[in-house]
C-alpha positions, 0 to 999 in steps of 0.5 A: 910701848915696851920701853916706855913702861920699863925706863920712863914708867916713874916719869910719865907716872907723874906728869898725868893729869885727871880730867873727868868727863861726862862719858867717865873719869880719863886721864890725859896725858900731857908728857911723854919721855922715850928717851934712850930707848934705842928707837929708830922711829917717833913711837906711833903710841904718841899720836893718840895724845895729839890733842893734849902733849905737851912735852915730848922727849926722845933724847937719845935715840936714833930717829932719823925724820920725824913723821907727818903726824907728830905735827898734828900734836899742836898742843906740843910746848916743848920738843926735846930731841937731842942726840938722835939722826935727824938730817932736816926739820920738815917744813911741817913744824910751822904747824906747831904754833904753841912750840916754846922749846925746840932742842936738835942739838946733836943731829945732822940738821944742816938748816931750819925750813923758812917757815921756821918762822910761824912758830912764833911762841918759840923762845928757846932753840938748843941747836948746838953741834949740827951742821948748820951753815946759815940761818934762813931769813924768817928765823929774825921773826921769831920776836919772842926768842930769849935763848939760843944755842947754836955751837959747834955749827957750820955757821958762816954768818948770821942775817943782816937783820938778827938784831931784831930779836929784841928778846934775845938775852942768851946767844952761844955760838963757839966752834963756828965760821963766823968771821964778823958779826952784824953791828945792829946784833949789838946795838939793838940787843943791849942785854944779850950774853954772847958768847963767841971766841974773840979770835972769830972776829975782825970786825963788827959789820953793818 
């Protein structure tokens, strides 16, 4: 807890919330920030708060997996883990249903689990610079996806049926190995700002 106390002490500070109770005054807190803290495991001090984090930040690290027990923390809105050494999401995140934000960019994840798709309150995923060849079938049934990012990636094409995401305004996806691009994407999504090197493409396909 060290770390957290010297580097990100004024930033948790802030973000407590008071809660009086009948066995006393306690405080909950709803925001924990470890980032660049060098720490090479998610912090065990995180699973006392499993009823009431909100947001969870461990920007800059090196963790390499992340526990079973963080997916305890259904209350968790917003997961913040850029720049560390994940190599996969466990199929465990489907257990954090109240997810809204999800950022893995910089890791070493090659692909989303299938039941990515039970976190359906997700609308933002930052997931740029990672080896991600496709997408599984249930990421379509994220409904509630406004912004994706998805740069730097191993991507090869994307699902047939992507134009379901009917909320999708924002959709990056440079520096991939996308050579076409599904045409319903553009006929259901009217709205939606991609951003994609023209070069990529060939042709717009069925």
């Amino acid at each position: 807890m060290q770390c957290l106390e010297m580097t990100t002490k004024r930033k948790i500070i802030g973000r407590l919330v008071p809660c009086r109770c009948f066995r006393g005054e306690e405080e909950i807190i709803s925001v924990l920030d470890y980032s660049h803290c060098s720490l090479q495991q998610v912090p065990k001090e995180v699973f006392n708060f499993e009823r009431t984090l909100e947001e969870l930040y461990l920007d800059a690290n090196q963790i390499e997996e992340l526990p079973k027990q963080l997916f305890n923390c259904q209350a968790l809105r917003k997961l913040s883990i850029p720049d560390n050494d994940l190599s996969n999401l466990p199929t465990t995140i489907a257990s954090l249903v109240n997810l809204k934000e999800l950022d893995i960019s910089k890791n070493g994840v090659q692909e989303f689990p299938e039941n990515i798709k039970c976190c359906k309150c997700l609308t933002i995923i930052e997931a740029s610079v990672n080896p991600i060849s496709k997408l599984p079938d249930g990421f379509t049934q994220l409904l509630n996806l406004t912004q994706l990012y998805l740069n730097d990636a191993f991507l090869e094409f994307l699902p047939a049926n992507f134009g379901r995401l009917v909320k999708l305004r924002i959709l990056e996806l440079r520096e991939n190995h996308l050579k076409t691009l599904p045409k319903v994407l553009l006929m259901n999504l009217p709205h939606l700002a991609l951003c994609y090197p023209t070069s990529y493409f060939n042709e717009i396909h069925q």
